[in-house]
C-alpha positions as semicolon CSV with decimal commas, in nm:
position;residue;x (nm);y (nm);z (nm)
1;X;9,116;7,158;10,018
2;X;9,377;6,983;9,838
3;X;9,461;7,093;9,509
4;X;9,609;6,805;9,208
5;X;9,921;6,992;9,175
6;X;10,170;6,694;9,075
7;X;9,847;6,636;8,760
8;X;9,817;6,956;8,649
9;X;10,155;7,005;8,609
10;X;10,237;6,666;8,423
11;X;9,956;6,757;8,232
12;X;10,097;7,115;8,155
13;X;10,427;6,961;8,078
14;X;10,305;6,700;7,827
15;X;10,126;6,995;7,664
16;X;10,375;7,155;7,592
17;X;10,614;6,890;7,511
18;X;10,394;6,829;7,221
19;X;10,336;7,171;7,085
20;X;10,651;7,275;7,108
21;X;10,868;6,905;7,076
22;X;11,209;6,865;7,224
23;X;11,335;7,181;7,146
24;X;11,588;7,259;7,442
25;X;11,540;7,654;7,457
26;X;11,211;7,623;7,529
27;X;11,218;7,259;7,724
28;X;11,448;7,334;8,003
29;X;11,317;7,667;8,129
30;X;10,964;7,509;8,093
31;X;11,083;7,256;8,321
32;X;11,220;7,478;8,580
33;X;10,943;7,665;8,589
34;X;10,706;7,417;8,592
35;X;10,947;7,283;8,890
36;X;10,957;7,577;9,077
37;X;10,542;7,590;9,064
38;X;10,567;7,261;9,245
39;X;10,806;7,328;9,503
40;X;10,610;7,681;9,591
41;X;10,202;7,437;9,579
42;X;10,424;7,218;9,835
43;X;10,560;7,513;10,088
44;X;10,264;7,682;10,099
45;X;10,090;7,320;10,200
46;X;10,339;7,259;10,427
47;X;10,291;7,642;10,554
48;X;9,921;7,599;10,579
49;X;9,926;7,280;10,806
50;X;10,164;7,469;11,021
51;X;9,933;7,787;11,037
52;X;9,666;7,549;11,136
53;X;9,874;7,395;11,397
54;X;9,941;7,672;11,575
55;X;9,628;7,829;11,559
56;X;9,516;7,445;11,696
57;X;9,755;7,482;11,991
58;X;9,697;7,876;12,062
59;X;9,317;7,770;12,089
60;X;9,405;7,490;12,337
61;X;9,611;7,728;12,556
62;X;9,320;8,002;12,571
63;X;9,101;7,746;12,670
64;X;9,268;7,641;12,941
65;X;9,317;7,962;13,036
66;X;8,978;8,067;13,078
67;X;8,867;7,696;13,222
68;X;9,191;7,790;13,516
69;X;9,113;8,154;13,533
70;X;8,696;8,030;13,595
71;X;8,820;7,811;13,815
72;X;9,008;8,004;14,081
73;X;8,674;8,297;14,035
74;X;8,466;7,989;14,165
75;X;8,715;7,878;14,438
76;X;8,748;8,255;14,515
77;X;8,402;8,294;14,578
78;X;8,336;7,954;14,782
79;X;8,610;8,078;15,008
80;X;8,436;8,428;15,033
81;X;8,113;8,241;15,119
C-alpha cells in the first residue's frame, strides 16, 4: 500500500512555515529534514518493489524446478515400466 508521502510532507512544511514564518534557523533544517524523509519514503519504495521482484523470480525458478524435477520422476518411472 502506497503511502501520500509527497502530501504529508507539503502539508508538514506549510505547517510549519506558518507557525514558525520565514525564520531561516528554523526553515532550512526543516527543509532538509523534511527532504531527507522523502528521499528515505522513496528508497524504501523502490527497495520494496525490488524485494518483491526477486521473491517473484525466486518463486518462478522453484517452480520450474519442481515441474523439471516431477518430470524426469515420471519419465524415470515410464522407462522402469
Amino acid at each position: 500500500m502506497r503511502r501520500p508521502v509527497a502530501p504529508v510532507l507539503a502539508g508538514a512544511s506549510t505547517l510549519l512555515g506558518t507557525l514558525v514564518g520565514l525564520n531561516p534557523l528554523i526553515l532550512i533544517p526543516t527543509a532538509i529534514l523534511l527532504l531527507a524523509a522523502g528521499l528515505t519514503a522513496h528508497s524504501r519504495d523502490v527497495w520494496l518493489r525490488h524485494e518483491e521482484s526477486v521473491k517473484a523470480t525466486s518463486a518462478a525458478q522453484a517452480k520450474a524446478a519442481l515441474e523439471a524435477a516431477a518430470t524426469a520422476d515420471l519419465e524415470q518411472l515410464a522407462a522402469d515400466h
